[in-house]
C-alpha positions as CSV (number, residue, x, y, z in Angstrom):
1,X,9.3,-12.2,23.0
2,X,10.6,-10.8,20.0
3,X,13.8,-8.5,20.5
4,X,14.2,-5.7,18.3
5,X,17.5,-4.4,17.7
6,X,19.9,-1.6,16.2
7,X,22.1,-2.7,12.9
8,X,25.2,-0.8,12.8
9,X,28.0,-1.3,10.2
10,X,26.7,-4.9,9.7
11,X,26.6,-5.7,13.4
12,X,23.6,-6.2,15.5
13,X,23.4,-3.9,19.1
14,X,21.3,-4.4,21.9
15,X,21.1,-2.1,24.3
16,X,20.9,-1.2,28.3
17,X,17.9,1.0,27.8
18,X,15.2,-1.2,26.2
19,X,11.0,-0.9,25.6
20,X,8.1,-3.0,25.6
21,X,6.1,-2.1,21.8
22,X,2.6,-3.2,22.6
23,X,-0.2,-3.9,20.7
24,X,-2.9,-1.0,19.8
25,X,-5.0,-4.0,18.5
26,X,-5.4,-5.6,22.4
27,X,-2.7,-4.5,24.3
28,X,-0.3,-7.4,24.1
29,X,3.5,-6.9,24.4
30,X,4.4,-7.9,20.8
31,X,8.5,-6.8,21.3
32,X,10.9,-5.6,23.4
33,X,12.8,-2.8,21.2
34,X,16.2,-1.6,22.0
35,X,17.2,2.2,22.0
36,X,20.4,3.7,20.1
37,X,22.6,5.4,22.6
38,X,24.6,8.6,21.2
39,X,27.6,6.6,21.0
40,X,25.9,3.9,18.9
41,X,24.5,7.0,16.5
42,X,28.0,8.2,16.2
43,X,29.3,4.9,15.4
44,X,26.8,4.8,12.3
45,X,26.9,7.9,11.1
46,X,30.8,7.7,11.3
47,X,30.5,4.5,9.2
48,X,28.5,5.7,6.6
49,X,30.5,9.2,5.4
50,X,33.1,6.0,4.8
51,X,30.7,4.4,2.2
52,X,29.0,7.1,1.1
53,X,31.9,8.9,-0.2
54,X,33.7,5.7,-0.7
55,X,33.2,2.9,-2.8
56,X,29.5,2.8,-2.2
57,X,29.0,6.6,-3.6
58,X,31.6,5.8,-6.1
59,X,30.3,2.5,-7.9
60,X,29.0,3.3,-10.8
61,X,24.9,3.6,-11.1
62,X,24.2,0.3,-12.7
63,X,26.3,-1.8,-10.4
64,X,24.8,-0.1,-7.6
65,X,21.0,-0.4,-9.0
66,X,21.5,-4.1,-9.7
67,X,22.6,-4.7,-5.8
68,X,19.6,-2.8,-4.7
69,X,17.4,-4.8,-6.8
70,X,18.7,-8.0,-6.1
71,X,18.2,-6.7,-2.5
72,X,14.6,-6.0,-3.4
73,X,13.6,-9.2,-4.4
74,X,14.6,-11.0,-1.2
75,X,12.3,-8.2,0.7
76,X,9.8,-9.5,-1.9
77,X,10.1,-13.0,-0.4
78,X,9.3,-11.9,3.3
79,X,6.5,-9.9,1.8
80,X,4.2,-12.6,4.6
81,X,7.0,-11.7,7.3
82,X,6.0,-7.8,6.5
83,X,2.3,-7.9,6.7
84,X,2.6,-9.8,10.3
85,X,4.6,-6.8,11.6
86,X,2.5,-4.5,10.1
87,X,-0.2,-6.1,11.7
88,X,1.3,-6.5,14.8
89,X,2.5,-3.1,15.2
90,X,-0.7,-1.5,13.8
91,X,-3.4,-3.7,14.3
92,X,-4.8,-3.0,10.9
93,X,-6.6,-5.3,9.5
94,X,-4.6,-8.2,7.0
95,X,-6.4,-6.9,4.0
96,X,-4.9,-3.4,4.1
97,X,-1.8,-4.5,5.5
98,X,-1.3,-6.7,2.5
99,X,-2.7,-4.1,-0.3
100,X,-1.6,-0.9,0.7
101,X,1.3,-1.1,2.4
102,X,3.6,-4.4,2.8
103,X,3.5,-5.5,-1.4
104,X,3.4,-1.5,-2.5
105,X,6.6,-1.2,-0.2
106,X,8.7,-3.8,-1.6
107,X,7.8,-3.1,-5.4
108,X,9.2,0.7,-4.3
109,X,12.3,-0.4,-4.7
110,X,12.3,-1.8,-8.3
111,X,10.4,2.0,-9.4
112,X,13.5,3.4,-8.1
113,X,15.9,1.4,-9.3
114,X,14.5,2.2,-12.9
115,X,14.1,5.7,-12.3
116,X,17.9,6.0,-11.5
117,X,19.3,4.3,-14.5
118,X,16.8,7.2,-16.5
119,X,19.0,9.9,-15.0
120,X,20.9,11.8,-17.5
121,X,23.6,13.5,-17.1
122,X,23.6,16.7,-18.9
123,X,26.6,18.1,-21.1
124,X,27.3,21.0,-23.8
125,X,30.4,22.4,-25.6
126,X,30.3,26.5,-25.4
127,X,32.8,29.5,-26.6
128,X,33.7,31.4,-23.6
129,X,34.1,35.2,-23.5
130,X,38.1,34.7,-24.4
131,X,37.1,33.2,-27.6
132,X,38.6,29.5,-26.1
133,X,36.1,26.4,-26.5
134,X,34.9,24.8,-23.5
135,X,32.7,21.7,-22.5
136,X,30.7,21.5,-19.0
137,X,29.6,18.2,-17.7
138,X,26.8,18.2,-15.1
139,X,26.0,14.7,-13.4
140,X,24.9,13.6,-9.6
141,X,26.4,12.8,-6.8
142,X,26.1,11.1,-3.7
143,X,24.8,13.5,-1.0
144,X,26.2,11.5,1.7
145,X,24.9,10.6,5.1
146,X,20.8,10.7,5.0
147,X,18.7,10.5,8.1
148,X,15.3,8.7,6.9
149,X,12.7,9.6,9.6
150,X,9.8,7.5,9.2
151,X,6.1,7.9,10.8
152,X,3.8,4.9,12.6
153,X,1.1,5.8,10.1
154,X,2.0,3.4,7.3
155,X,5.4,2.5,8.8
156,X,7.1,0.4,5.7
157,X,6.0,2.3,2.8
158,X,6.9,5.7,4.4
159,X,10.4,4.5,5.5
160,X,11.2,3.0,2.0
161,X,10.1,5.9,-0.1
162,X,13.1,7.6,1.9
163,X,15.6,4.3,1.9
164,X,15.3,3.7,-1.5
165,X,15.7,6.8,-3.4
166,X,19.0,7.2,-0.8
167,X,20.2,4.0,-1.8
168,X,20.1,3.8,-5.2
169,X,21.9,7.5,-5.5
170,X,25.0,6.1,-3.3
171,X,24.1,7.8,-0.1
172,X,24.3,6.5,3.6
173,X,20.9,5.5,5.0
174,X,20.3,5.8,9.1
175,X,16.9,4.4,9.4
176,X,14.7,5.2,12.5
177,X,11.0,3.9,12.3
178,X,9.0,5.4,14.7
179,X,9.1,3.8,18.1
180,X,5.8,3.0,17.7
181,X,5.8,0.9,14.5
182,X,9.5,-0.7,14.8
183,X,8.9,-4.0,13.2
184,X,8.4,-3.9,9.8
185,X,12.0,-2.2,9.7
186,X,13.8,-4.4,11.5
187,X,12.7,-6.8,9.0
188,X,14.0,-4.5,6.2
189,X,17.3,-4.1,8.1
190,X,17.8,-8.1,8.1
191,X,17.3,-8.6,4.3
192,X,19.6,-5.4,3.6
193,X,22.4,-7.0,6.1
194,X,22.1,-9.7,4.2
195,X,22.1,-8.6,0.5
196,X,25.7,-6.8,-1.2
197,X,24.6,-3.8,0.2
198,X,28.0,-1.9,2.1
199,X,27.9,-2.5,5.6
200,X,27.8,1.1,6.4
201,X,25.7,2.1,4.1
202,X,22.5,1.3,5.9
203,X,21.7,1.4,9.7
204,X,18.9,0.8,11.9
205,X,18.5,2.9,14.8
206,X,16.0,2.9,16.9
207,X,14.8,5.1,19.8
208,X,12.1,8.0,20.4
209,X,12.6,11.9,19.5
210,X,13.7,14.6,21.7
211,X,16.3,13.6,24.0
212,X,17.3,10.2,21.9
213,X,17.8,8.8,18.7
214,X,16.0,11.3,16.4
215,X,17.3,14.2,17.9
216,X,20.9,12.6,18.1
217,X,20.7,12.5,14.0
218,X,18.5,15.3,13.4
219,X,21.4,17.2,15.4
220,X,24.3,15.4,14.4
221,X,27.0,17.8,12.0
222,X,27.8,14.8,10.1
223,X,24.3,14.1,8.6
224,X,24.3,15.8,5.3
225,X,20.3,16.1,5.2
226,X,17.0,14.8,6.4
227,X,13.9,12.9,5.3
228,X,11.3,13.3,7.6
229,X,7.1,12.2,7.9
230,X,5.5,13.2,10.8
231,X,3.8,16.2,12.5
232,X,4.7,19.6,12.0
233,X,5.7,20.3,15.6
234,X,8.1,18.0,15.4
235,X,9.3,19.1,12.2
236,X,10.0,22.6,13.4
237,X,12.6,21.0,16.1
238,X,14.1,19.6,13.3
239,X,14.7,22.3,11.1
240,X,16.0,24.1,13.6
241,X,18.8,21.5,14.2
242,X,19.0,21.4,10.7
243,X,19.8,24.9,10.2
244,X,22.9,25.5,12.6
245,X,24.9,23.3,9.5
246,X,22.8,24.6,6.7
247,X,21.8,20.9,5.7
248,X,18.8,19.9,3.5
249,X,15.1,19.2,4.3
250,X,12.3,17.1,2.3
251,X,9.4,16.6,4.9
252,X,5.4,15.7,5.0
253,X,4.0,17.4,7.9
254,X,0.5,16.1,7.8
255,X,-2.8,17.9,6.5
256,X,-6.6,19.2,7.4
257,X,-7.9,18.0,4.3
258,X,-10.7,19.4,2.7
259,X,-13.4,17.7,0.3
260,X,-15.7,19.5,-1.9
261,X,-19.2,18.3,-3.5
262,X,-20.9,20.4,-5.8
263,X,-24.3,20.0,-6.4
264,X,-23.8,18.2,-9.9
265,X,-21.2,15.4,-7.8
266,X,-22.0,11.8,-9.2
267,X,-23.5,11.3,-5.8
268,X,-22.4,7.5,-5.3
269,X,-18.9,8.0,-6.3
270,X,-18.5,11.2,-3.9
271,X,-19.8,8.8,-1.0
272,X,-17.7,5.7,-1.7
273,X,-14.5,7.8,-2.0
274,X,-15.6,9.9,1.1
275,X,-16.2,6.9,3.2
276,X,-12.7,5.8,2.1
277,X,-11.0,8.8,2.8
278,X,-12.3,9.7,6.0
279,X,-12.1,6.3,7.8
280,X,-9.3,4.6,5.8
281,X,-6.3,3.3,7.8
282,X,-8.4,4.7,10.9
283,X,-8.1,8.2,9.6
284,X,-4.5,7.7,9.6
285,X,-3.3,9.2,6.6
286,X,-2.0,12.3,5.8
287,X,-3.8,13.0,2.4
288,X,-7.1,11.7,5.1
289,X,-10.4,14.2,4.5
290,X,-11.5,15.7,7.7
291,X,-13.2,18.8,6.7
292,X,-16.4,18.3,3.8
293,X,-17.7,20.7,2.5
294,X,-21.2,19.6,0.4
295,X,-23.5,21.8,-1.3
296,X,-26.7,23.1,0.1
297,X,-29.0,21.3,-2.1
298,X,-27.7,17.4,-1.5
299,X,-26.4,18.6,2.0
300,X,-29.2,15.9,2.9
301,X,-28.5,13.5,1.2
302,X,-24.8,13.7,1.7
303,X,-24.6,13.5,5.3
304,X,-27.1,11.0,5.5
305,X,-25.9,8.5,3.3
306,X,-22.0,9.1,5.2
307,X,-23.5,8.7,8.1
308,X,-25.0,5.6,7.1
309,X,-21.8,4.1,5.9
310,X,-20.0,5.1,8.6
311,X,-22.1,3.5,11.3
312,X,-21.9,0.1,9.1
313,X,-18.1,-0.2,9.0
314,X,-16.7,-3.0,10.1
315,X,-14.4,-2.2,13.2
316,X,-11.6,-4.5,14.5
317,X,-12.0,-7.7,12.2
318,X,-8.6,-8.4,11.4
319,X,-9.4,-11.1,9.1
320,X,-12.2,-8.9,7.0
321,X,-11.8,-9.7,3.6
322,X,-12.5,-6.0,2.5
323,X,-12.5,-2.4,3.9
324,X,-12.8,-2.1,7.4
325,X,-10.9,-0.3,10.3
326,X,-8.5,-1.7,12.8
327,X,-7.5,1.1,15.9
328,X,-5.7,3.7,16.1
329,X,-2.0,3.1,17.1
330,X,-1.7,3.9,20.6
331,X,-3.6,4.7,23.4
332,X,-2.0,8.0,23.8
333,X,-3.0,8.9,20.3
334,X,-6.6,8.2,21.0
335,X,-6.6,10.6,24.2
336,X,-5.3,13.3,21.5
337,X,-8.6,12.2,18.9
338,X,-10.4,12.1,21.7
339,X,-10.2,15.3,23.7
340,X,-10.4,17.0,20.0
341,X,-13.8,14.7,19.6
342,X,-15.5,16.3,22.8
343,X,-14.7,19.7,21.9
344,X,-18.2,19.3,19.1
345,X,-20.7,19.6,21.5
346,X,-19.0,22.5,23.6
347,X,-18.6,24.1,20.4
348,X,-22.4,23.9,18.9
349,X,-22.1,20.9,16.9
350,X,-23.6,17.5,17.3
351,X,-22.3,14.0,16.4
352,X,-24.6,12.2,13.2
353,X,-22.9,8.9,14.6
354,X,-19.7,8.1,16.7
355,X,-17.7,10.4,18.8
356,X,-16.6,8.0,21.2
357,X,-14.7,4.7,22.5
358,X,-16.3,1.0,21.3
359,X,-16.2,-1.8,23.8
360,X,-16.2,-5.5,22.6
361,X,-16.9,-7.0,25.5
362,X,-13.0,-9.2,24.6
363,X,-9.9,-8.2,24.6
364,X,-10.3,-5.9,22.0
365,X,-11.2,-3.4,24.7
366,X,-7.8,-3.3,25.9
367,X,-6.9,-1.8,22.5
368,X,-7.1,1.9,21.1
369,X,-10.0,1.6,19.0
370,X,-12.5,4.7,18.2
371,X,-15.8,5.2,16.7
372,X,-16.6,6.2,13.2
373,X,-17.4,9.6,13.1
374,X,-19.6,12.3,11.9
375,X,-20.1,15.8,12.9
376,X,-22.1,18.9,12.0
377,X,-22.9,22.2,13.0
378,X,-19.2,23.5,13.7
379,X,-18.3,27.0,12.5
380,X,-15.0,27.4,10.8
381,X,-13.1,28.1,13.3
382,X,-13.9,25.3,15.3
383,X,-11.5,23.6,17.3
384,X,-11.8,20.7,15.0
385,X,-12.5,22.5,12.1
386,X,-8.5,23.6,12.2
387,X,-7.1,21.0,14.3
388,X,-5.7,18.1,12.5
389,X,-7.1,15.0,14.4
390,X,-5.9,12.5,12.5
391,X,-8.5,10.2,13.6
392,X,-12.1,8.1,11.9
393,X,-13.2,11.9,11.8
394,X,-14.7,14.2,9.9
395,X,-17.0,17.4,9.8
396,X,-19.6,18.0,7.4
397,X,-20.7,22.0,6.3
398,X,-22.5,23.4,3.4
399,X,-21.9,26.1,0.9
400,X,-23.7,27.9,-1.4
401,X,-21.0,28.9,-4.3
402,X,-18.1,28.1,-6.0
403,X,-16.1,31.2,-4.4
404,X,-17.7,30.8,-0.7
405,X,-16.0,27.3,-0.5
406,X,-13.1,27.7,-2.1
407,X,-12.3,30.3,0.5
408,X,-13.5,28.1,3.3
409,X,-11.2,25.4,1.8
410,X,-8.3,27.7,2.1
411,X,-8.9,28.6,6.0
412,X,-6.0,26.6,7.5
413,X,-2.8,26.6,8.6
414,X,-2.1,23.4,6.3
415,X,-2.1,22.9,2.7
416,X,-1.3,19.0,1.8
417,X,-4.6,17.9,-0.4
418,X,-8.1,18.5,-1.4
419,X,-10.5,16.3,-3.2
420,X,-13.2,17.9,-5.5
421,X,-16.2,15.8,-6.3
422,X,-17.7,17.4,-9.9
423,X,-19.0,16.6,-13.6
424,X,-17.4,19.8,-14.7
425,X,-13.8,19.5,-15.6
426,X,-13.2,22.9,-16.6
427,X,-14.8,23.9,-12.7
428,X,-12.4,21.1,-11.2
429,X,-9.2,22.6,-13.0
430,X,-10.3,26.3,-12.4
431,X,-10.8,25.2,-8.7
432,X,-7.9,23.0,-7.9
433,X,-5.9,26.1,-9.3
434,X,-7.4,28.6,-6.3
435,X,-6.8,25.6,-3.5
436,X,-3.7,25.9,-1.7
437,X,-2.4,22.3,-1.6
438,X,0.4,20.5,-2.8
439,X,-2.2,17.7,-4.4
440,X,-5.6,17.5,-5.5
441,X,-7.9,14.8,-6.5
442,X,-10.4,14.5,-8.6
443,X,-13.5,12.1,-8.4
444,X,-11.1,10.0,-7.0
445,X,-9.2,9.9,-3.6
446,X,-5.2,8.0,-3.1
447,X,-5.2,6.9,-7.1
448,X,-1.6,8.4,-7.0
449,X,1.5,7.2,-8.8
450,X,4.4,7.2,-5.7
451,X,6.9,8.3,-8.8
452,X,4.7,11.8,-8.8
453,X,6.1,14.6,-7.0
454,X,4.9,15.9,-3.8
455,X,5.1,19.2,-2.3
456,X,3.0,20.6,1.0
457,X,2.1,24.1,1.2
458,X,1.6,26.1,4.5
459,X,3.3,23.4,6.9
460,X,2.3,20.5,5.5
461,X,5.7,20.3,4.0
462,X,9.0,21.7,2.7
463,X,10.4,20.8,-0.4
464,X,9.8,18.3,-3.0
465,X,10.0,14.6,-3.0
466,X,8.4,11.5,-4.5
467,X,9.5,9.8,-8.0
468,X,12.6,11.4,-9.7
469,X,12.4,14.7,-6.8
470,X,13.2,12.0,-4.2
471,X,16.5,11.8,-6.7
472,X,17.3,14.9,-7.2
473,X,17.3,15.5,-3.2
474,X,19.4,12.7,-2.1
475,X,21.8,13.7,-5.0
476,X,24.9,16.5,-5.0
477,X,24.8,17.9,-9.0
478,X,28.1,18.5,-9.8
479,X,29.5,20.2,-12.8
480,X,32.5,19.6,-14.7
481,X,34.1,22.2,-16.9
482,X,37.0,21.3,-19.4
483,X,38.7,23.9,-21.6
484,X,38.7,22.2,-24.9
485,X,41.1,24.9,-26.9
């Protein structure tokens, strides 16, 4: 059995308390993951203010970019290594393991890399008040110790868009997948310990949330600020932690997505990008669309032609050669999918296809799969209608007019995305303006460039991060004033 284990200060750490990580895809043991004890946290952390504010915070910006891109290339090479974890952790299938996440991770690195050496610092000679001549200097520093928390969602891409902008700036990385997806990490962990990369300046520590590892660094005085993906309960605990030492927050707390398809929608378009965004990854995506909202007059043919797609999906081929869905990561999860599932018919609406748990008749049925879903007839205030399932689910309405839905659109508590499907570009600008999201799509859904910044509204997030934000938060700016004369 594979062991998976914590990497402190260049030193592998097994530990008393241990877990077996199973399978979602058929319930398999695939590891046996060991937990980071306080003591171990405090050890890294300890380790890390050394090289963050050492000579790893101190080397200047194109040494330290050409170690983490020598570093990226050898993660390139064990790009096959990736996708098997991915896999194995996940259960997605090897097509989407290999497209969206295990090759998109690795090539992270390099964006970031460039993106750093584009930093400028900033400079310009004044006359102060006393008539004397002065020059200020403004550049970035290291912001030290940075506790990259990172979701079982899309476990490798989500924990590098955190590692990497913290590397490249000089910072100290403590990595903690979640304890769900620990894998793919571990891997990472083995090339960094083996590339120039500082000792200290990157650790893997693994464990759960309240109670261990997570809340030992989310509470921890010496962590100068936290990266975090996940759900906004969880978020809350740790910006309270966060608060007692006034330390910086950049998190993604997850979304109830809505769609919109106005009657002049290039109808084929709007269904292949639906079909995509509702069942992608399993529903397992935080930009994922769970609430549409179509137009009376193709209402129709909307629903019907979603309905057909998503009773043709593929389900549980891992070796598809195209889309299809794998399960849903655990168990557990499903129970939470599920019991949000059955509140439909309680509620006055009524399933067009799904809504429930496959069986195989194979080993499969010992995994966490669930049904493609459809469902109608919900009123806005529906339990599912504001309760992010995060599941191969979605709800379908109609509207009338442009103001009706957008105001529909805005009735949550969350505010990561929308997706409008129209002809009219001056209605899709005019619209996206009135949604209160951090990102909207057009006629499209996940054509995003990872360098573009990202901002939640309501609590779907707090702060800014992605491309050059991502730099600016793991960064100190400093300025330097001289008197010239």
């Amino acid at each position: 059995m594979k062991e998976i284990k914590n990497l402190v200060n260049g030193s592998w750490h097994s530990s008393i308390k241990t877990w077996e990580k199973t399978s979602p895809f058929d319930g398999r043991v695939v590891a046996r993951v060991h937990e980071a004890d306080k003591a171990l946290v405090d050890e890294a952390i300890a380790a890390g203010r050394k090289e963050a504010f050492g000579a790893w915070g101190n080397m200047a910006m194109p040494q330290r970019v050409a170690i983490v891109r020598n570093m990226a290339q050898r993660l390139s090479a064990r790009v096959d290594d990736l996708i098997e974890a991915d896999m194995a952790d996940t259960g997605r299938p090897y097509w989407q393991a290999s497209n969206f996440d295990g090759r998109r991770a690795t090539n992270l690195f390099e964006g970031y890399c460039d993106l750093a050496l584009g930093l400028e610092n900033r400079s310009k000679n004044f006359v102060g008040p006393a008539g004397f001549e002065g020059l200020w200097i403004s550049q970035r520093r290291p912001k030290g110790v940075i506790a990259c928390i990172a979701p079982w969602n899309v476990p490798l891409l989500m924990m590098v868009l955190k590692v990497a902008p913290a590397l490249v700036m000089g910072n100290a990385v403590m990595a903690k997948p979640s304890e769900e997806t620990p894998s793919s990490t571990s891997i990472l962990a083995e090339v960094i310990a083996a590339s120039d990369i500082p000792d200290g300046a990157f650790a893997l520590l693994n464990g759960f949330g309240r109670d261990s590892t997570g809340s030992f660094l989310s509470e921890h005085p010496d962590v100068d600020a936290i990266l975090f993906t996940g759900e906004p309960g969880t978020g809350s605990e740790i910006m309270r932690s966060a608060a007692s030492n006034l330390r910086e927050v950049g998190m993604e707390l997850g979304g109830k997505n809505a769609s919109l398809v106005f009657e002049d929608a290039d109808m084929d378009l709007a269904i292949e990008g639906s079909t995509r965004s509702v069942f992608f990854n399993c529903g397992q995506i935080c930009f994922c669309t769970e609430r549409i909202f179509v137009h009376k007059s193709r209402f129709d043919e909307f629903s019907a032609r979603l309905t057909h797609a998503g009773k043709n999906i593929v389900i549980g081929e891992q070796n598809h050669d195209g889309f299809s869905i794998g399960p849903l990561v655990s168990k557990a999860h499903r129970e939470k999918v599920y019991s949000i599932v059955q509140t439909v018919p309680k509620e006055g609406g009524e399933f067009l296809c799904g809504g429930g748990i496959p069986e195989f008749g194979d080993a499969r049925d010992n995994g966490a799969f669930f049904q493609p879903t459809i469902a109608i007839g919900l009123a806005d205030n529906a339990t599912m209608m504001q309760e992010e399932t995060f599941g191969p689910v979605a709800h379908i309405s109609s509207f009338d007019d442009e103001d009706e839905v957008i105001v529909r659109a805005n009735n949550t508590r969350y505010g990561l995305a929308a997706t409008i499907w129209t002809k009219d570009v001056g209605r899709s600008l005019s619209v996206s303006q009135q949604l209160r999201v951090g990102h909207v799509w057009v006629n499209s859904w996940q054509i995003r460039d990872l360098h573009s910044p990202l901002a939640g509204a309501g609590i779907s997030g707090v702060g800014e991060v992605g491309g050059r934000s991502s730099l600016e938060f793991c960064s100190q700016p400093q300025t330097i004033t001289v008197r010239v004369k």
